[in-house]
PDB file of N, CA, C and O in Angstrom, chain B, residues numbered from 101:
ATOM      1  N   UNK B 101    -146.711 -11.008 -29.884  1.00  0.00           N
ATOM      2  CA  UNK B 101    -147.364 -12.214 -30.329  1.00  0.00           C
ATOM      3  C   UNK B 101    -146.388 -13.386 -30.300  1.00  0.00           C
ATOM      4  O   UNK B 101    -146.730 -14.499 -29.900  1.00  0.00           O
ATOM      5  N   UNK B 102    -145.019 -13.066 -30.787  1.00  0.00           N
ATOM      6  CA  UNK B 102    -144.098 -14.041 -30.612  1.00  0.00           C
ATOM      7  C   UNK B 102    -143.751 -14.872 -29.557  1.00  0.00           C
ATOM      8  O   UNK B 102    -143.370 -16.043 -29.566  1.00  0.00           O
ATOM      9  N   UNK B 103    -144.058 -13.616 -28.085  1.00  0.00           N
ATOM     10  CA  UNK B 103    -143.142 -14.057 -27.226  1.00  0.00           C
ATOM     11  C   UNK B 103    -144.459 -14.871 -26.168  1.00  0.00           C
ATOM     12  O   UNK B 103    -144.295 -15.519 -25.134  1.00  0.00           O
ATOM     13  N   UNK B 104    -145.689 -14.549 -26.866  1.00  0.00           N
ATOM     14  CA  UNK B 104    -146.607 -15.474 -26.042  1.00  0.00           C
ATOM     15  C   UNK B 104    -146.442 -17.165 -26.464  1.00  0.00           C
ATOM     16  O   UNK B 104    -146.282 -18.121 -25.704  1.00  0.00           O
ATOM     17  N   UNK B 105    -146.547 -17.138 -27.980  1.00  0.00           N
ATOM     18  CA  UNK B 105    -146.267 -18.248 -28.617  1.00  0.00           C
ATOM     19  C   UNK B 105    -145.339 -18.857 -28.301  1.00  0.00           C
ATOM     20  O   UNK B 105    -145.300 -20.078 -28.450  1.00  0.00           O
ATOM     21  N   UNK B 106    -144.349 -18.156 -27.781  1.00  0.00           N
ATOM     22  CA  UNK B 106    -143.444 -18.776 -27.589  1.00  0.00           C
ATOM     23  C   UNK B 106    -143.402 -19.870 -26.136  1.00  0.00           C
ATOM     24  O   UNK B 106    -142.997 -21.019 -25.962  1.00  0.00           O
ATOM     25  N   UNK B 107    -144.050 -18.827 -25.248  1.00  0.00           N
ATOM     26  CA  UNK B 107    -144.445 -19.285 -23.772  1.00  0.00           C
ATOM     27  C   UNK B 107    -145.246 -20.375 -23.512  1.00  0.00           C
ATOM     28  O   UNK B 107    -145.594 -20.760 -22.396  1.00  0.00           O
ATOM     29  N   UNK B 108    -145.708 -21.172 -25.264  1.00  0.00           N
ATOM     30  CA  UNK B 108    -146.835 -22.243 -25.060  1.00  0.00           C
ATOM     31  C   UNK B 108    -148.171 -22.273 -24.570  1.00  0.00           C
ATOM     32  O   UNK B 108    -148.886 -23.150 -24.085  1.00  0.00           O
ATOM     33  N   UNK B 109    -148.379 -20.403 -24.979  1.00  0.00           N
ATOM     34  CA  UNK B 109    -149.707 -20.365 -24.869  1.00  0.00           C
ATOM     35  C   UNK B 109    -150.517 -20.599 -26.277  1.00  0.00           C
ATOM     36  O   UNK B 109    -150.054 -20.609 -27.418  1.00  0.00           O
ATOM     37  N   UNK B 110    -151.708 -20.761 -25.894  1.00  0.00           N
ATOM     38  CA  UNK B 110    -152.359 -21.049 -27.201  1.00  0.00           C
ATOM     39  C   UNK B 110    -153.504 -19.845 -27.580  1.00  0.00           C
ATOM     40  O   UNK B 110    -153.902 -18.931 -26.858  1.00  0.00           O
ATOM     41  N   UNK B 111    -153.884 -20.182 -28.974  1.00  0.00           N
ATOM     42  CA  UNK B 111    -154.311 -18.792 -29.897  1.00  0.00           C
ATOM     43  C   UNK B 111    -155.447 -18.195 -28.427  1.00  0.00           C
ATOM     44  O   UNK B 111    -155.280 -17.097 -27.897  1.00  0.00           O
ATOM     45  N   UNK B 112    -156.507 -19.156 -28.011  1.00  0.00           N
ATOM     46  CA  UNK B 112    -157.361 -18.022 -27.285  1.00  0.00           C
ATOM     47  C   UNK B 112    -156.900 -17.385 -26.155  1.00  0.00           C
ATOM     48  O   UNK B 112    -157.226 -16.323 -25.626  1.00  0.00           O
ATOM     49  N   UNK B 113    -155.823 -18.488 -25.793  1.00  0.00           N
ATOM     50  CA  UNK B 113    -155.581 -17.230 -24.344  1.00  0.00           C
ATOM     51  C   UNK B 113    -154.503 -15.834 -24.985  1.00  0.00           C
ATOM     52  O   UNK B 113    -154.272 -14.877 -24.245  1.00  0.00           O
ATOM     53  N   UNK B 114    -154.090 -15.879 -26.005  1.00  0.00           N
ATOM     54  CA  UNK B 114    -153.355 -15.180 -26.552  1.00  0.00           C
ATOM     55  C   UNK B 114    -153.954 -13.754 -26.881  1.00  0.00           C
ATOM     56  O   UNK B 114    -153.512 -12.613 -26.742  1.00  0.00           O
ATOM     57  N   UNK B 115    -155.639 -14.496 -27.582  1.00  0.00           N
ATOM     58  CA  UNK B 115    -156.418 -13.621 -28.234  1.00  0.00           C
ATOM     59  C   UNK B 115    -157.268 -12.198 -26.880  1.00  0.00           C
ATOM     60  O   UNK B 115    -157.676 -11.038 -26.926  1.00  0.00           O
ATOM     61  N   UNK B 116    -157.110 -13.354 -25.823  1.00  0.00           N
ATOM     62  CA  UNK B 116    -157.751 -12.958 -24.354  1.00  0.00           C
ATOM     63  C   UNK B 116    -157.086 -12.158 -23.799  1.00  0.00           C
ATOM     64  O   UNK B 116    -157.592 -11.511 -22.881  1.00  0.00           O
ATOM     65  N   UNK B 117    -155.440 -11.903 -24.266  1.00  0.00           N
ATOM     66  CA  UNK B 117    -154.212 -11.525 -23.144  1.00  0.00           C
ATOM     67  C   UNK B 117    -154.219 -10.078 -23.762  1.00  0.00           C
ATOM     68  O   UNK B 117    -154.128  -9.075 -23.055  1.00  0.00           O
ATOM     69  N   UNK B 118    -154.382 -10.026 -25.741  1.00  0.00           N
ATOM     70  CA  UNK B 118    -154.025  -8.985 -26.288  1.00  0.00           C
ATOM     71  C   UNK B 118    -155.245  -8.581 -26.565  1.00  0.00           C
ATOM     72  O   UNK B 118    -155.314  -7.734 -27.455  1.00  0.00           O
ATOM     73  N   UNK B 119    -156.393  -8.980 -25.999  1.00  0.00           N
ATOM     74  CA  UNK B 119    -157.820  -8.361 -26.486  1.00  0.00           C
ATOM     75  C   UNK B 119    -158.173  -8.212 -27.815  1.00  0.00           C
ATOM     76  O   UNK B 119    -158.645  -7.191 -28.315  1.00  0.00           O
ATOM     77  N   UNK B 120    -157.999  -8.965 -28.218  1.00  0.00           N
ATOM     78  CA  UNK B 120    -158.214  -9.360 -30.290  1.00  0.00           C
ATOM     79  C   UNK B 120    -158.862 -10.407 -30.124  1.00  0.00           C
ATOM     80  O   UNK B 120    -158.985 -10.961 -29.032  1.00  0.00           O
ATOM     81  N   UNK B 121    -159.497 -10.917 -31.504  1.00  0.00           N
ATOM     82  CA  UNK B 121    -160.529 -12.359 -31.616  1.00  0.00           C
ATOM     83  C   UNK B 121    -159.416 -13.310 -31.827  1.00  0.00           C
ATOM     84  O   UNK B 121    -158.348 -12.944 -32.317  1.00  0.00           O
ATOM     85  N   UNK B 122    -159.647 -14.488 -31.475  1.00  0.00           N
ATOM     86  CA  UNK B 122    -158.417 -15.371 -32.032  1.00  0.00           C
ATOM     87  C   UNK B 122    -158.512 -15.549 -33.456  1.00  0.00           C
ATOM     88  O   UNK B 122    -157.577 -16.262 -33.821  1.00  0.00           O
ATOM     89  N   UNK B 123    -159.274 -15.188 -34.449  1.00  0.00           N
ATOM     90  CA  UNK B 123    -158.949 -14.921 -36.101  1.00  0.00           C
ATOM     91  C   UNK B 123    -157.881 -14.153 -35.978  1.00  0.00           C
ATOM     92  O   UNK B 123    -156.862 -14.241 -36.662  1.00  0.00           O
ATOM     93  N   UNK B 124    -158.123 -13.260 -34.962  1.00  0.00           N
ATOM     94  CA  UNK B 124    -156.593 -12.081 -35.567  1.00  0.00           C
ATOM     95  C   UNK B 124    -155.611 -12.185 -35.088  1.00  0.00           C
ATOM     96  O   UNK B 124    -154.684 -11.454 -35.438  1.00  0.00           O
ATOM     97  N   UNK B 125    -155.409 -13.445 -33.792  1.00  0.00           N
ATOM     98  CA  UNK B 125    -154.340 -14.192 -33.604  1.00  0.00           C
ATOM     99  C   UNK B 125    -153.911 -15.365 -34.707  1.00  0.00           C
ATOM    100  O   UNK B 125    -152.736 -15.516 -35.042  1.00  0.00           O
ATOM    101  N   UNK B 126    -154.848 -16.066 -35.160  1.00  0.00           N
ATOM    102  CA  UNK B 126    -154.173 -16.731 -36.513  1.00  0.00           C
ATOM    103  C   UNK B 126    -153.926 -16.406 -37.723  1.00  0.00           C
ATOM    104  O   UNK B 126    -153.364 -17.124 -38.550  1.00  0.00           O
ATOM    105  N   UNK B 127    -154.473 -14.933 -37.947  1.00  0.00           N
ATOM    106  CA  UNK B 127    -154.355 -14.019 -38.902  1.00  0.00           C
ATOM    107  C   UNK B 127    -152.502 -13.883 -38.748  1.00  0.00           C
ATOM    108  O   UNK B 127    -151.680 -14.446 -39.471  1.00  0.00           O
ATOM    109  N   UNK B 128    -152.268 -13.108 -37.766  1.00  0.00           N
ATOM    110  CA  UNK B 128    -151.163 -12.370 -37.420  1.00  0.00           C
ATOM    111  C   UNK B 128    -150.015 -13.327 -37.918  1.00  0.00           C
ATOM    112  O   UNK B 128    -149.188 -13.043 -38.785  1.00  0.00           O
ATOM    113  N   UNK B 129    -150.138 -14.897 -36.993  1.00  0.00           N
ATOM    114  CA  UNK B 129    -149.311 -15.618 -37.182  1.00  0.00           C
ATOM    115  C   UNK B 129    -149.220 -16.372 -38.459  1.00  0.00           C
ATOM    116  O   UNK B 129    -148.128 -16.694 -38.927  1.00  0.00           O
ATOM    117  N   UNK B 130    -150.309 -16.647 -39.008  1.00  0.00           N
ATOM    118  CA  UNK B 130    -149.911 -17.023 -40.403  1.00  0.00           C
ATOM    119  C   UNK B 130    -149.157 -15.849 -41.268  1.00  0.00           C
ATOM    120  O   UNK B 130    -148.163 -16.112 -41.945  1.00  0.00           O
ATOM    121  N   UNK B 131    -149.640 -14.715 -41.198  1.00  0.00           N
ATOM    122  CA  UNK B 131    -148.368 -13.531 -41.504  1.00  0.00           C
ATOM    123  C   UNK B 131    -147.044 -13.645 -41.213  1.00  0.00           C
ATOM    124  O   UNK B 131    -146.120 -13.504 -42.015  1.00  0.00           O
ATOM    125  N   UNK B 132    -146.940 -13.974 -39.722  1.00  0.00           N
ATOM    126  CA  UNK B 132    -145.481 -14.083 -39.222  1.00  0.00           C
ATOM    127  C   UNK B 132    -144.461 -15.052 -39.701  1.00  0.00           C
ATOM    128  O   UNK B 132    -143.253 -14.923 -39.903  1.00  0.00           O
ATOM    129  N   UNK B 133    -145.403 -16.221 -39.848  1.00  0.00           N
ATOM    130  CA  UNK B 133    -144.318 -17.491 -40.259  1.00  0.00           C
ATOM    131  C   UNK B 133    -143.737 -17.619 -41.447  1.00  0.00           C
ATOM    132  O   UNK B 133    -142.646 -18.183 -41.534  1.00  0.00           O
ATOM    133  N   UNK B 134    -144.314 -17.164 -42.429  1.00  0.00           N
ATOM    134  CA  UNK B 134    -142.639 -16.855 -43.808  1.00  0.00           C
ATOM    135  C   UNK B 134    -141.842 -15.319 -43.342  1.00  0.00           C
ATOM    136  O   UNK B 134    -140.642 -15.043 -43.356  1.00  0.00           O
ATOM    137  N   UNK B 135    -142.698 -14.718 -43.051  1.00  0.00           N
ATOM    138  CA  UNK B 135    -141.865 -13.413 -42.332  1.00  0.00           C
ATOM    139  C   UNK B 135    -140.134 -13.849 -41.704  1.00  0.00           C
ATOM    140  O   UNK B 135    -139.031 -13.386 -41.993  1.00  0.00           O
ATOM    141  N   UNK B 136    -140.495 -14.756 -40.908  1.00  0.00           N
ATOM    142  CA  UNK B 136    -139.597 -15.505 -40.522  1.00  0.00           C
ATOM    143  C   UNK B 136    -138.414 -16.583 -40.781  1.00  0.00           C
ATOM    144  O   UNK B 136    -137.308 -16.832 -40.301  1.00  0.00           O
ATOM    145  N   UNK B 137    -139.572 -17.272 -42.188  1.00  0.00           N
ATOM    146  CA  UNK B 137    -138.663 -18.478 -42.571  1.00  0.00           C
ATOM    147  C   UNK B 137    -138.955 -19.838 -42.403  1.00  0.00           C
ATOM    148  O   UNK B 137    -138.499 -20.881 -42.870  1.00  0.00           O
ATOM    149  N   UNK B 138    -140.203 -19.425 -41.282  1.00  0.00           N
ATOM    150  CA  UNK B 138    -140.795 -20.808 -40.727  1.00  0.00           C
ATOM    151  C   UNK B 138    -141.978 -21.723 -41.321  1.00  0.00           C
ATOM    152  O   UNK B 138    -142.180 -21.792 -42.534  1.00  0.00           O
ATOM    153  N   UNK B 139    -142.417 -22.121 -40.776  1.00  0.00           N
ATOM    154  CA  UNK B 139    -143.504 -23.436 -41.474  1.00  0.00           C
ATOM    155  C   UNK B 139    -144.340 -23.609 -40.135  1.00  0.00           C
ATOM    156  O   UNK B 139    -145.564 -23.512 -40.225  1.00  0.00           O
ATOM    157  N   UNK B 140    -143.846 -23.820 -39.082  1.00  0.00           N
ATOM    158  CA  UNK B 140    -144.639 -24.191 -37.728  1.00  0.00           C
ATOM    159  C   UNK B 140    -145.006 -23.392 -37.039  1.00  0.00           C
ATOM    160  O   UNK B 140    -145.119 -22.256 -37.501  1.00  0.00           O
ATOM    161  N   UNK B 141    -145.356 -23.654 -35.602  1.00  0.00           N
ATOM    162  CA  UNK B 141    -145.688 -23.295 -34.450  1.00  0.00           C
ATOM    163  C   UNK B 141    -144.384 -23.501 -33.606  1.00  0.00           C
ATOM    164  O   UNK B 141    -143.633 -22.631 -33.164  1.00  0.00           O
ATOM    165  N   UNK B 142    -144.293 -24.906 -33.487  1.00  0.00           N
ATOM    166  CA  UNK B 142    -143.143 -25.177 -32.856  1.00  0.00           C
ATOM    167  C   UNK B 142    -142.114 -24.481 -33.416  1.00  0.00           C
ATOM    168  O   UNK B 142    -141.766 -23.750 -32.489  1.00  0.00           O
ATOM    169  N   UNK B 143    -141.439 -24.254 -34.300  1.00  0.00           N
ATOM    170  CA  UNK B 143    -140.500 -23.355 -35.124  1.00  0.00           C
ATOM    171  C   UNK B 143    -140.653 -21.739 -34.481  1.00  0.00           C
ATOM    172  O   UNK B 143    -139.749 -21.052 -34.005  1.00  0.00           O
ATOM    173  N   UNK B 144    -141.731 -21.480 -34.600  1.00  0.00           N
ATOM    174  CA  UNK B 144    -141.657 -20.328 -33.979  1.00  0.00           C
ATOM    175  C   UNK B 144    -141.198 -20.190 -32.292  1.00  0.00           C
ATOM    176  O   UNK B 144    -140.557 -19.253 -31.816  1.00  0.00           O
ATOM    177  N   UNK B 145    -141.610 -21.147 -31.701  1.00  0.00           N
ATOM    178  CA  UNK B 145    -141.392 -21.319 -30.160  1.00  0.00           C
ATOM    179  C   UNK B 145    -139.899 -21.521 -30.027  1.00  0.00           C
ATOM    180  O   UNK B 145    -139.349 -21.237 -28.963  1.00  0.00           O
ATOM    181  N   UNK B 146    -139.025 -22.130 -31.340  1.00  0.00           N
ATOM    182  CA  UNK B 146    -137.478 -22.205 -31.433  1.00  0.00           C
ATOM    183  C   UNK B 146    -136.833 -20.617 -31.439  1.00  0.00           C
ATOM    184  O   UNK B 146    -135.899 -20.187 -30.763  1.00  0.00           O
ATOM    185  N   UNK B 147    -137.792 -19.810 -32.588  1.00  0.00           N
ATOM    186  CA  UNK B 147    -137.080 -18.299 -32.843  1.00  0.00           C
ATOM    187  C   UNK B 147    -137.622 -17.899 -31.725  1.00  0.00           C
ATOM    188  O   UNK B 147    -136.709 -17.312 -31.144  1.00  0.00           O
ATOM    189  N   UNK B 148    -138.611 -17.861 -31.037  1.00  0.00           N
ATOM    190  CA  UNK B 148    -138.718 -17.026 -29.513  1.00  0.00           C
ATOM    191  C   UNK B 148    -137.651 -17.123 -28.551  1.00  0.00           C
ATOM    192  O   UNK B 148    -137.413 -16.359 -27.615  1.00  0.00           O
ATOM    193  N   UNK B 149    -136.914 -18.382 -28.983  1.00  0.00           N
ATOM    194  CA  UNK B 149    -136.187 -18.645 -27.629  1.00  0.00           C
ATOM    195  C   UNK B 149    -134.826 -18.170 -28.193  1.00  0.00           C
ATOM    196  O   UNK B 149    -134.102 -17.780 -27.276  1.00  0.00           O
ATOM    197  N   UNK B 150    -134.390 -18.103 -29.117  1.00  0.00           N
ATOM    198  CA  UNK B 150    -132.973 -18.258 -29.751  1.00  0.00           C
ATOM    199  C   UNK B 150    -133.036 -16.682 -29.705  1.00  0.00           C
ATOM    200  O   UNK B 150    -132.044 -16.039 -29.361  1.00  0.00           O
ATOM    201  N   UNK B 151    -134.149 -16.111 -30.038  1.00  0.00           N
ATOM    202  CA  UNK B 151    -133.934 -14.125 -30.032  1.00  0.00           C
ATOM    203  C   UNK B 151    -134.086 -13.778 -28.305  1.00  0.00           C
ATOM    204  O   UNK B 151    -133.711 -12.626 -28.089  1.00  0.00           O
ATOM    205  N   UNK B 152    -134.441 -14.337 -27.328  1.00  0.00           N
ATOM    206  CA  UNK B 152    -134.534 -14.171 -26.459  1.00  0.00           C
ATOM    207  C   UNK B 152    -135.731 -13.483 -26.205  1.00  0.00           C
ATOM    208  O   UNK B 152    -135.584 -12.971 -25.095  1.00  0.00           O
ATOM    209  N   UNK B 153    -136.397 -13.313 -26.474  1.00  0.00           N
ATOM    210  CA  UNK B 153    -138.106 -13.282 -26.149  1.00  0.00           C
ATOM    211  C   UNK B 153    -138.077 -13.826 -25.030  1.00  0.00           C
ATOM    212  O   UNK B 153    -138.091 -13.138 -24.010  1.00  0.00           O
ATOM    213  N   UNK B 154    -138.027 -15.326 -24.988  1.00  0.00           N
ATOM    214  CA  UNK B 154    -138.753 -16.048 -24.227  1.00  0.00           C
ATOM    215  C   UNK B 154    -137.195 -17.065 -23.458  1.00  0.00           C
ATOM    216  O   UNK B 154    -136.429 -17.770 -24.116  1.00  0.00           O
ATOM    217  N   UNK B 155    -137.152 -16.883 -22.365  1.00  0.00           N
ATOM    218  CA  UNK B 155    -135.757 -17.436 -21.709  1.00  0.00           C
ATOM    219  C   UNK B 155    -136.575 -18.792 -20.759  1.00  0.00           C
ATOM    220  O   UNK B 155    -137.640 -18.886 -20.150  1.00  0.00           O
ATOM    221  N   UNK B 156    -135.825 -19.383 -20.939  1.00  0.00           N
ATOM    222  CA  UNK B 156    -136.291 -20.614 -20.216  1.00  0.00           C
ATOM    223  C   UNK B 156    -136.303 -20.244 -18.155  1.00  0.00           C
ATOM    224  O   UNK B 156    -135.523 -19.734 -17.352  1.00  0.00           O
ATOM    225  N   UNK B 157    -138.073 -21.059 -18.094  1.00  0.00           N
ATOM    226  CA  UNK B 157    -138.093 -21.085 -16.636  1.00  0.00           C
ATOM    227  C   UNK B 157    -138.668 -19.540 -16.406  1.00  0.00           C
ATOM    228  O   UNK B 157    -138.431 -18.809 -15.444  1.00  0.00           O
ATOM    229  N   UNK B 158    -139.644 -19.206 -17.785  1.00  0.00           N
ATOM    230  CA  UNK B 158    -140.298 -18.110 -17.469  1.00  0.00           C
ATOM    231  C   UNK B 158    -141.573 -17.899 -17.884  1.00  0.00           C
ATOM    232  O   UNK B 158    -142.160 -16.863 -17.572  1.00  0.00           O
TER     233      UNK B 158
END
């Protein structure tokens, strides 16, 4: 879920990619973001890239 978010996709194609409703893509991620530390979206697209999930030019 991270590393789509991270890729600047958004909740339905996300919901489309992992075959879930997009509730349970904003479900998930509102879970994820104190998990983390975060507050955003964009914040999360920072920890995708800094854990290497998501490498630039991909």
């Amino acid at each position: 879920m991270l590393r789509l978010v991270g890729t600047g996709m958004p909740n339905g194609e996300i919901a489309a990619r992992l075959l879930v409703s997009e509730a349970t893509v904003k479900t998930h991620l509102n879970r994820l973001t104190p998990k983390l530390g975060i507050s955003s979206r964009a914040q999360a697209v920072v920890v995708a890239y800094e854990t290497g999930l998501v490498r630039p030019g991909r």
